[in-house]
N, C-alpha and C positions, 0 to 999 in steps of 0.2 A: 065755680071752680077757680082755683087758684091759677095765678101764672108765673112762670119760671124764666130769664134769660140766664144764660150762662156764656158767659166770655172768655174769649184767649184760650182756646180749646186747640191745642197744639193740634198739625196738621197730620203725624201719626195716628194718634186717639181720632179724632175728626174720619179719616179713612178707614179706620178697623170698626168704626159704628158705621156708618155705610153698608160696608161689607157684611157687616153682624145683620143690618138690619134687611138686608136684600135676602142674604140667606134664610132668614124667619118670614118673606114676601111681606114685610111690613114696611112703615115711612117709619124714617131713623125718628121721629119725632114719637112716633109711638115705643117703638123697642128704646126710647130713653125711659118713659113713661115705666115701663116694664120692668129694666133695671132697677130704678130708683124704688118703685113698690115690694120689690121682691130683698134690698138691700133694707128697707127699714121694716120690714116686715118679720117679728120673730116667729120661729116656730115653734109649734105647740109639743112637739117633740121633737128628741132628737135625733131619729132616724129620718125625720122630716126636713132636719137638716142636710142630713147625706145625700136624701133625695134631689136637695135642690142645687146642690155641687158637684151631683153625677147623675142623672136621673135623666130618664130621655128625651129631652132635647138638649141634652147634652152628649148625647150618641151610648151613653150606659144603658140600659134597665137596670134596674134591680127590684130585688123583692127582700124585704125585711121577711127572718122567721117570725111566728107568733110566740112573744113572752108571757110565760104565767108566771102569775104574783108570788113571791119568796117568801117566805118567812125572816122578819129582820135577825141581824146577827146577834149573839148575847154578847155583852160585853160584861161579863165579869171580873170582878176585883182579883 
């Protein structure tokens, strides 16, 4: 595995990952870990997206409906 420092980590940011990471009972060393995979990480859809910008443990649920496949649109002249 790779290793990462990161410097000059102003003392608000520094504090609110702390607190982030107390509140998920993890070491801020892993909930950076966490961050950083879920930030370069795309999703496979994008309701998958929604999920991970409100989704619960972000304190939302949600439930996507089930889509069925369209028929494309005609584009005639």
């Amino acid at each position: 595995m790779a290793n990462l420092s990161v410097r000059r980590i102003d003392k608000e940011t520094y504090e609110q990952l702390r607190v982030r990471a107390a509140k998920h009972g993890i070491s801020m060393e892993e909930e950076v870990r966490q961050i950083l995979r879920r930030a370069v990480s795309a999703p496979e859809r994008l309701g998958d997206l929604a999920l991970r910008q409100f989704g619960p443990d972000r304190g939302v649920e949600l439930s996507l409906p089930p889509r069925r496949p369209h028929d494309p649109l005609a584009m005639d002249p």
